[in-house]
C-alpha positions in Angstrom: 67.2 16.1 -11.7 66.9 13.6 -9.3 64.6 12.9 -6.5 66.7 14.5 -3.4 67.2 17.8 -5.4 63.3 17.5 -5.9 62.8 17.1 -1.8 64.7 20.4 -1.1 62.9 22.5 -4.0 59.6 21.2 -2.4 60.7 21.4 1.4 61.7 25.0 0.2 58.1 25.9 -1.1 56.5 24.2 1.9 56.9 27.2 3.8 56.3 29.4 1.4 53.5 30.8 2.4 54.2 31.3 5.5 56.8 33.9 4.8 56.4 37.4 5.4 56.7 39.6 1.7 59.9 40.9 3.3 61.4 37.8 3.1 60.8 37.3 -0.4 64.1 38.1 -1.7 65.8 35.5 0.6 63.3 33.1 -0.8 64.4 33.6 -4.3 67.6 33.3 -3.1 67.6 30.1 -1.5 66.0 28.7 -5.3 68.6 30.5 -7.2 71.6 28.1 -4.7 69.3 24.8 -5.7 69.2 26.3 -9.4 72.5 26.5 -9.7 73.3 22.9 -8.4 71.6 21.9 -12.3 73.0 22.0 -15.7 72.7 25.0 -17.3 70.7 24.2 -20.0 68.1 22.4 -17.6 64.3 23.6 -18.1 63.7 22.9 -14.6 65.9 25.9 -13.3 64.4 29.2 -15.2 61.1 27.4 -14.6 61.8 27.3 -10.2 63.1 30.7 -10.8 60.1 32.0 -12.8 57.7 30.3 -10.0 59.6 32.1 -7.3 59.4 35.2 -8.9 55.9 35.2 -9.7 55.0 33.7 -6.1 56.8 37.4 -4.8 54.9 39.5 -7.3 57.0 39.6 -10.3 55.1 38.5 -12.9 57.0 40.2 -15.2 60.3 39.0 -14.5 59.0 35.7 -14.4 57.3 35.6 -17.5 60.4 35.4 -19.5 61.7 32.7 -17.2 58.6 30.2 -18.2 59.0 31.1 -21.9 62.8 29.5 -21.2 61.6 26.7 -19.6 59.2 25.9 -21.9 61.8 26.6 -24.9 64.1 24.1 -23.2 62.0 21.3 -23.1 59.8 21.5 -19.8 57.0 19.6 -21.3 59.7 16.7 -21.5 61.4 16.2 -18.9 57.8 17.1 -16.7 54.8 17.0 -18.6 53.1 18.4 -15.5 55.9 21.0 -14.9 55.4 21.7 -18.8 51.9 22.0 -18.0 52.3 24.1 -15.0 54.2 26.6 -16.9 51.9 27.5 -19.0 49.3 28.2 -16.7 51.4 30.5 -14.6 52.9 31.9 -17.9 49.4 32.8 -18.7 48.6 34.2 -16.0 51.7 36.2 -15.5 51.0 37.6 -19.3 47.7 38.7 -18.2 48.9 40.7 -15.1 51.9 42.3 -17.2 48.8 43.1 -20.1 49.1 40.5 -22.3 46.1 38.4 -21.9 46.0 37.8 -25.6 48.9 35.9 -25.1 47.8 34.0 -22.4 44.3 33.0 -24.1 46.2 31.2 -27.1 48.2 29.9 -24.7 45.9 28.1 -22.7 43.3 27.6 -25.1 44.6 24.3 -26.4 45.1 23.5 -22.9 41.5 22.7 -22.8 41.8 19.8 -25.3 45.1 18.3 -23.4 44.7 14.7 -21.5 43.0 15.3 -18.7 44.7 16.0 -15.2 44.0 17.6 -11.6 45.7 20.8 -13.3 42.1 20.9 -15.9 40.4 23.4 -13.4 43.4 25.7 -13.0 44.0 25.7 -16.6 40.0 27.2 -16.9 40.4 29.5 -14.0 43.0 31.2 -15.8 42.0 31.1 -18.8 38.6 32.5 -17.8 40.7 35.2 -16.0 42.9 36.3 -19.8 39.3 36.2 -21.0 37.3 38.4 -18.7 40.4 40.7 -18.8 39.2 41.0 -22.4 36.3 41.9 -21.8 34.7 38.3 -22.8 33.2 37.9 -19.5 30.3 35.2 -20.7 33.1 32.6 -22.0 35.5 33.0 -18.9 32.0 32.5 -16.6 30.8 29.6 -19.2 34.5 27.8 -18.4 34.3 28.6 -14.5 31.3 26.9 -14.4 31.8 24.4 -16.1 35.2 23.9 -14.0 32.6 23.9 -10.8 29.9 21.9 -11.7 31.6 18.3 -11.1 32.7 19.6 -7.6 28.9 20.2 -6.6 27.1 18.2 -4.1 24.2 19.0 -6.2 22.6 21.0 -9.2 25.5 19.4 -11.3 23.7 19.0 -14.6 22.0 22.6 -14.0 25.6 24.2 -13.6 27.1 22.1 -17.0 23.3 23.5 -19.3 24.3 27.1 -17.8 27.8 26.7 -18.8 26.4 25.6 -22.3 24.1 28.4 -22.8 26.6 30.8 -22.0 28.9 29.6 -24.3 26.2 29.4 -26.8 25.3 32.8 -26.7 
């Protein structure tokens, strides 16, 4: 879309968190008028929608949403976006009970070009994983996520990572 349409989707989530859960349907609501102002077939609508839903508790009407938006090209118009999607996706399968779903998603996530979404894609993936009960890798990818943040004890953090992975 272009930039001004951007502006009001983002001054709309800006006080996001501000609102009370009672106010949630509203919120959608003012997202579904921006929605509409886009083609229909644009990714960028089911994907605002999905966030909103999620963002109120709905993961599972929103998961549907980010499997449209990612069907229609997300990654394309926004690899970010794209990227985005697929991390809320997985974390919306895992609270619906699909954290299967959400590990193959994310998993080649790990091997993507690095950007500032790299941590978030871990924490959720570690999340889909301890919801399997693989507790050691999710902590080995948390870690690892950490240990470049870390004043100190860097190195130690990235070996425990390691070992953990390593069995």
């Amino acid at each position: 879309m272009n930039q001004d349409w951007e502006d009001r989707v983002t001054a709309a989530w800006s006080g996001f968190d501000d609102l009370p859960q009672e106010r949630a349907a509203e919120f959608r609501a003012v997202i579904d008028k921006l929605v509409a102002e886009l083609p229909e077939d644009s990714p960028l609508g089911p994907f605002e929608q999905a966030c909103a839903w999620d963002s109120t508790g709905h993961s599972d009407r929103a998961a549907p949403l980010y499997r449209e938006a990612l069907a229609r090209g997300l990654g394309e118009v926004s690899g970010y976006k794209g990227r985005r999607a697929k991390i809320q996706l997985a974390s919306s399968l895992r609270n619906i009970g699909l954290a299967d779903e959400g590990v193959k998603l994310l998993t080649p996530e790990l091997d993507a070009p690095s950007d500032e979404l790299d941590d978030a894609v871990r924490a959720c993936l570690a999340l889909c994983l301890s919801s399997l009960g693989r507790d050691r890798e999710g902590l080995s990818l948390v870690l690892g996520a950490l240990a470049p943040h870390l004043p100190r004890y860097r190195r130690s953090m990235a070996e425990y990572a390691k070992a953990l992975r390593e069995g």
